[in-house]
Each structure stands twice: as C-alpha cells, then as structure tokens.
matplotlib code that plots the C-alpha trace (Angstrom):
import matplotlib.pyplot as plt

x = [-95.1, -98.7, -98.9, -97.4, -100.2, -103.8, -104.6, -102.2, -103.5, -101.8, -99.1, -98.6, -99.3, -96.5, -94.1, -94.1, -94.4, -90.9, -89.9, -89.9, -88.4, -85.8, -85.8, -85.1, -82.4, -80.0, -76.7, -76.1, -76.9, -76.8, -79.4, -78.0, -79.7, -77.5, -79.3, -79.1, -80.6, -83.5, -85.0, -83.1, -81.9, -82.2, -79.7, -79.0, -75.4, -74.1, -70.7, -66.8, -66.2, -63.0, -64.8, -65.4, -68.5, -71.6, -74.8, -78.5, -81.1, -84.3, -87.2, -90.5, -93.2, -91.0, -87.9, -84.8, -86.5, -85.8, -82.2, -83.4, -82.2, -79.0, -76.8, -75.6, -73.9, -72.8, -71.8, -68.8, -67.2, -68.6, -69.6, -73.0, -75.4, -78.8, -80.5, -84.0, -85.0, -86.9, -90.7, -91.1, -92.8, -89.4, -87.7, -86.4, -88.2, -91.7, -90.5, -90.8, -87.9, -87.9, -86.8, -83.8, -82.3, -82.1, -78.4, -77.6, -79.5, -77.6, -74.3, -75.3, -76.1, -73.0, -70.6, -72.7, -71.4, -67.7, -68.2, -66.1, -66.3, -68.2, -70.5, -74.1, -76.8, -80.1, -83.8, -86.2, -86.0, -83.4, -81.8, -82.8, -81.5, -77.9, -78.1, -78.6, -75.8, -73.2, -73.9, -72.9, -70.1, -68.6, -65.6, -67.0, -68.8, -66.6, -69.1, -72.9, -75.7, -78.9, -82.1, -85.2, -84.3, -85.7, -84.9, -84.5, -87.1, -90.5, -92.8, -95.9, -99.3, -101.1, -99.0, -99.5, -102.9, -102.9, -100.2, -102.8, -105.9, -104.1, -105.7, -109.2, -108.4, -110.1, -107.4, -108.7, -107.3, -104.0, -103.3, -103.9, -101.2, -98.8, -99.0, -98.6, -95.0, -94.0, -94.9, -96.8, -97.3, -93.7, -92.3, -91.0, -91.6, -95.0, -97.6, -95.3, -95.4, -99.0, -99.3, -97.7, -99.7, -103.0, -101.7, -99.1, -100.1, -97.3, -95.6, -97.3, -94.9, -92.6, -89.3, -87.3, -84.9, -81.4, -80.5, -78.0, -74.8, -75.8, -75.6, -72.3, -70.7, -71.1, -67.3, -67.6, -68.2, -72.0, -74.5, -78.4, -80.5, -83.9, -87.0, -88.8, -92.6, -91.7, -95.5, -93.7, -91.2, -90.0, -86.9, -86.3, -86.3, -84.4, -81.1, -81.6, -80.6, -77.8, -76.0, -75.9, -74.2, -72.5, -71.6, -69.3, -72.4, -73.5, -77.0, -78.8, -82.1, -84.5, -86.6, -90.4, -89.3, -91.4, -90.5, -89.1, -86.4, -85.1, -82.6, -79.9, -77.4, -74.9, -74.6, -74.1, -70.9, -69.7, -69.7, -68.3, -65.4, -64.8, -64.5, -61.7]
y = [86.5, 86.9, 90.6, 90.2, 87.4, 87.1, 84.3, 82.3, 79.2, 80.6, 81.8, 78.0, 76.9, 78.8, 78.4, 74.3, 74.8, 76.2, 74.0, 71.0, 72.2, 73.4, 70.1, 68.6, 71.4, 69.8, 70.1, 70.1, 73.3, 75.4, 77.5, 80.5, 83.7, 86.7, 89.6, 93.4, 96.7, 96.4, 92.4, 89.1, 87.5, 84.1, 82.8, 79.8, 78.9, 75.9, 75.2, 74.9, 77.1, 78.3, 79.6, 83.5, 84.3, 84.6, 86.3, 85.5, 88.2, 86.8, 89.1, 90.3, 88.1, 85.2, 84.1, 81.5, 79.1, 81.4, 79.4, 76.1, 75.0, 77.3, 76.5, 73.2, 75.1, 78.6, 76.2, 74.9, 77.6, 79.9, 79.9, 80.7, 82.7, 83.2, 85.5, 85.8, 89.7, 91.4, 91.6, 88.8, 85.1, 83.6, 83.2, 86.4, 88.8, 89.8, 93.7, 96.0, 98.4, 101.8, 101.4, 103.2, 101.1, 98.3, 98.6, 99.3, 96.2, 94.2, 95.7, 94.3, 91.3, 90.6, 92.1, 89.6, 86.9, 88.2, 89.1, 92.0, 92.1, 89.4, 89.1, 89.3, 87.9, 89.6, 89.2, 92.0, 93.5, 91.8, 93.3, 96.5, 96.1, 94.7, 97.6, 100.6, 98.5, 98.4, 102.5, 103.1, 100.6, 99.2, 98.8, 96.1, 94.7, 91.9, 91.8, 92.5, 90.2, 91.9, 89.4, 92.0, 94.5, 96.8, 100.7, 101.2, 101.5, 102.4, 100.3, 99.7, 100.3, 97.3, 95.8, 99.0, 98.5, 94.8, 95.5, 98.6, 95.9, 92.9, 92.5, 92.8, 90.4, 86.3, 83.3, 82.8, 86.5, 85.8, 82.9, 84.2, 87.7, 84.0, 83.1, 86.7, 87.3, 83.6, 81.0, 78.9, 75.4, 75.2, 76.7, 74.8, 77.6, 78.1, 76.2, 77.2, 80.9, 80.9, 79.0, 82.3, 85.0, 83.1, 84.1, 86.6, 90.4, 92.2, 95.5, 98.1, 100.9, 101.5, 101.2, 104.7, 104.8, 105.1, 108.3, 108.2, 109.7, 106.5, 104.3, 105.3, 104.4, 101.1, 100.3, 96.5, 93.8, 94.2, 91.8, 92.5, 89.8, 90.9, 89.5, 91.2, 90.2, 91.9, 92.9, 94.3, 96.4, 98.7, 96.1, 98.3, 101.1, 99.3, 98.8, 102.2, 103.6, 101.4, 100.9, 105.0, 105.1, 102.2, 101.3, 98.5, 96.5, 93.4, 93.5, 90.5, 90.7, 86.4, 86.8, 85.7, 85.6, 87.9, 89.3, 85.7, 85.6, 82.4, 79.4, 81.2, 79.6, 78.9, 82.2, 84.0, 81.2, 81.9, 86.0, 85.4, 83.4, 85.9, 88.7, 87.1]
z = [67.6, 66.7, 66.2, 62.4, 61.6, 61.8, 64.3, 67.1, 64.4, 61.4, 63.1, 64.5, 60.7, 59.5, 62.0, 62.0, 58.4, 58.2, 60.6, 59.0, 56.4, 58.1, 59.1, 55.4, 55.0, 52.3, 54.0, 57.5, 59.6, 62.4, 63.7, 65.7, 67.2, 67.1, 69.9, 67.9, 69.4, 67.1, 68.1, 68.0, 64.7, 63.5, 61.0, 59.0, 58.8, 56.7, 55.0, 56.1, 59.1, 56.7, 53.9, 53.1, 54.8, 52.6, 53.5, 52.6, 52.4, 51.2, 50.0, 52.3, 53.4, 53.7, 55.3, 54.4, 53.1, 50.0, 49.7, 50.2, 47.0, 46.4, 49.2, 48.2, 45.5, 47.5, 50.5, 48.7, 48.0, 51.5, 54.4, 54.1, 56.3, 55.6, 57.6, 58.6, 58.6, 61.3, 61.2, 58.4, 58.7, 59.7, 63.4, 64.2, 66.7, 65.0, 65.3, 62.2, 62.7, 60.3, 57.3, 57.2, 60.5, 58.0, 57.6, 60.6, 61.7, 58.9, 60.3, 63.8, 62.6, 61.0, 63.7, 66.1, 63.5, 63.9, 60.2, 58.8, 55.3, 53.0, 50.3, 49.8, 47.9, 48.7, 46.7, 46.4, 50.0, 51.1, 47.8, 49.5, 52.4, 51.0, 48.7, 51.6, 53.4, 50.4, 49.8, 53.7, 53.9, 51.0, 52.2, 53.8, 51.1, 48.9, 46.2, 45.7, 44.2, 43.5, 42.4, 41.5, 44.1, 45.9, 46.3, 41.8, 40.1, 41.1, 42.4, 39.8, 40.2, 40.3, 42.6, 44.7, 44.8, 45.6, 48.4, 50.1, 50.0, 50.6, 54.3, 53.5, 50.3, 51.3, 51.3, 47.4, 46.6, 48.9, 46.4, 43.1, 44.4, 45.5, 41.8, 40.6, 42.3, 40.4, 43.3, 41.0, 40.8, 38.5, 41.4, 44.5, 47.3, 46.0, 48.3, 50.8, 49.9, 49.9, 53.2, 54.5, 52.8, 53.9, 57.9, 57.9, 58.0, 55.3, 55.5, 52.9, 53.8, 50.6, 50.4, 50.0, 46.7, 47.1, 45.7, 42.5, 45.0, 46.9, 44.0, 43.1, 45.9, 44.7, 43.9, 44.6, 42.2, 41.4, 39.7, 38.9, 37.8, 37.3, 35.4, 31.9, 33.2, 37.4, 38.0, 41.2, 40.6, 37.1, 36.4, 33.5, 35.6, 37.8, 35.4, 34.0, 37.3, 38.5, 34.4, 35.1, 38.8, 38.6, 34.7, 36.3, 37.3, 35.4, 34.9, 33.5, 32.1, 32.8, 29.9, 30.9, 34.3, 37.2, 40.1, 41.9, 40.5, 42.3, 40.8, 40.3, 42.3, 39.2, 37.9, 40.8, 41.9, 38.6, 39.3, 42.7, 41.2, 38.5, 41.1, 43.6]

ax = plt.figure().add_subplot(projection="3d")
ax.plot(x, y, z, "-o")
ax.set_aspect("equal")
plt.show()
C-alpha cells in the first residue's frame, strides 16, 4: 500500500496506529472486506444484525476512525457500517478511482453488503460521495446526513494553496494544516490525524459540484451541519445552494466550529427518528 504514503515506515506507523485502535473500538465489531470493480473495501460493521442498515462515510485523509465515538449511540438504533473509502489512510485497496466512479463504488459496496436502501451519514468527502450517490439513486437513499460536505460551495483559497504544497510542506507544516481542519489538542482524533498527514500522500484533485438539477433530486429527508469558521470549504456557500434545490433540507449552522465538524452523534439520532 505504499504508493499513497511517503515511506514503507510511515505507512507501517499508520497502519498499526489504526490498528490498535480498532482494537479499543467501543462496542463489539466486525471487520469485513467487500471485493468491488474499482479495489477491495474495508468496512466496520457493529450493532444488532436487525437494525436498518446505517452507512459511514468519513472525510479524505483519514478513514473510520472518524466514528470512533458516535456509534455507541447510532448502533442502538442501526446497524451500522462504516466504510473505509478507496485510496485514503484506512484498509481498503490504496487505489484512487476517478472521481465520478465514487457512487458507483458506494453502490457496489453496499450491494456487496446485501444493502438496498439505508441511510447515510458522510463528512466532507464522504459527504461528497453520499451526496453524488443520493442525486443518482435516491430511491435508495432513506435519509441523508451531510457534516461540512463536499461538492457546495467552493473550495477557498487558502486552503487551496495549502492543499497544492502540501507535499513539499516539513512534518512541522503537516501539523499546524492538522490543527487548521479542527484536530487540535481539544479534539480526540487530533494526534491521530496528524500521525497520518506526517506519512500519507493526499489527493489535491478537486471535487466537481453537483449541479443544482442534481441537488434537487434530493427528495429524502436531508440534514447539513456545517461550521461558521470552515477554512476549507464556503459553508455559507454551501447552504445557499442546497436551502435553494432542496428547501426541505435542515441546515444547521456550529457557531465557531471549522471544517471537523465531528460530535454530532445526538443530533443526527434525533433527525433520523424524526424522519421514520
């Protein structure tokens, strides 16, 4: 898997890192690989077999670990899935597919699962990705969760320009962008998070914008949380664009909050159990 990081060292780093805490998941798990045309995906599953199916998208340059304190909550209600997403630093195959197979990818995934309609929580890509697969299918979409996603509003500048450098940047550089996207010291993923960037070689390729005919095919439930102080991604842009193709949508706006917008486990039960 070394081709998405820098050494075989840091790949090992990361790896064992997630690993163990894997290991400390809070409920019991099981770890399952589900084969798709575009690499093999790794999937946390956890909760009563019985359950609606709920699945996990987490956001680029890191993997599952994302959920590590939500599904105790989401797990009593579903059966939860959280999925690992090609060509990131978790356990699926290290292969960066185009970005428009990403729904189709998701739509493997989930028929691999035996998954024909559920709900889905995704962050930042991952809200990208749930977002592209809502627009093509939503009949087979039960409700929507969006935490600072992708595909909205423009990406801004700055981070632009941190994102085009970001591989010449030292491990001192790699930390301080860690603490810009909100993994600080206040935040549990953050030595974690910056673990990762220190070894793993990101995507810099933008993510295309779903048109507004796209958009309003969004006839599910639909909930956007995103943060005032994103130095990612134009949240206000962002909820512009959806309140005007989908007026349905609940849109909540963390004040102070950046672009991890993470710990939101109540709120989005408490949406899901609204929109039975």
């Amino acid at each position: 898997m070394t081709g998405i990081y820098r050494s075989e060292a840091g790949e090992a780093a990361c790896r064992d890192a997630y690993a163990a805490i894997r290991g400390r998941w809070p409920i019991p798990r099981e770890e399952l690989r589900v084969p798709t045309r575009y690499g093999e995906t790794f999937v946390i599953a956890c909760g009563p077999e019985d359950k609606p199916p709920l699945i996990l998208l987490h956001g680029a340059a890191f993997n599952s670990t994302t959920w590590f304190g939500d599904v105790p909550v989401w797990a009593a209600d579903y059966r939860v899935y959280a999925v690992d997403i090609l060509g990131e630093p978790g356990e699926s195959a290290p292969l960066r597919t185009p970005r428009r197979a990403a729904a189709d990818w998701l739509g493997e995934v989930m028929a691999g699962l035996g998954i024909e309609r559920a709900r889905l929580v995704g962050l930042s890509l991952g809200g990208w990705i749930a977002l592209e697969y809502a627009a093509r299918w939503p009949e087979r979409v039960e409700g929507l969760v969006l935490l600072a996603p992708g595909g909205l509003g423009g990406v801004r500048l700055g981070f632009r320009l941190q994102a085009a450098t970001f591989n010449l940047m030292g491990e001192k550089m790699r930390r301080r962008v860690a603490a810009s996207l909100g993994a600080d010291k206040a935040n549990p993923v953050g030595p974690y998070l910056a673990t990762i960037l220190t070894h793993f070689i990101p995507r810099t390729d933008p993510l295309p914008r779903l048109s507004q005919a796209q958009l309003a095919r969004l006839k599910m439930p639909v909930l956007m949380i995103v943060g005032d102080k994103d130095n990612l991604l134009d949240s206000a842009g962002s909820r512009r664009r959806l309140s005007s193709a989908a007026p349905h949508a609940q849109i909540v706006t963390l004040p102070g909050m950046g672009h991890a917008v993470v710990g939101q486990a109540g709120p989005v039960r408490e949406f899901f159990a609204q929109t039975r």
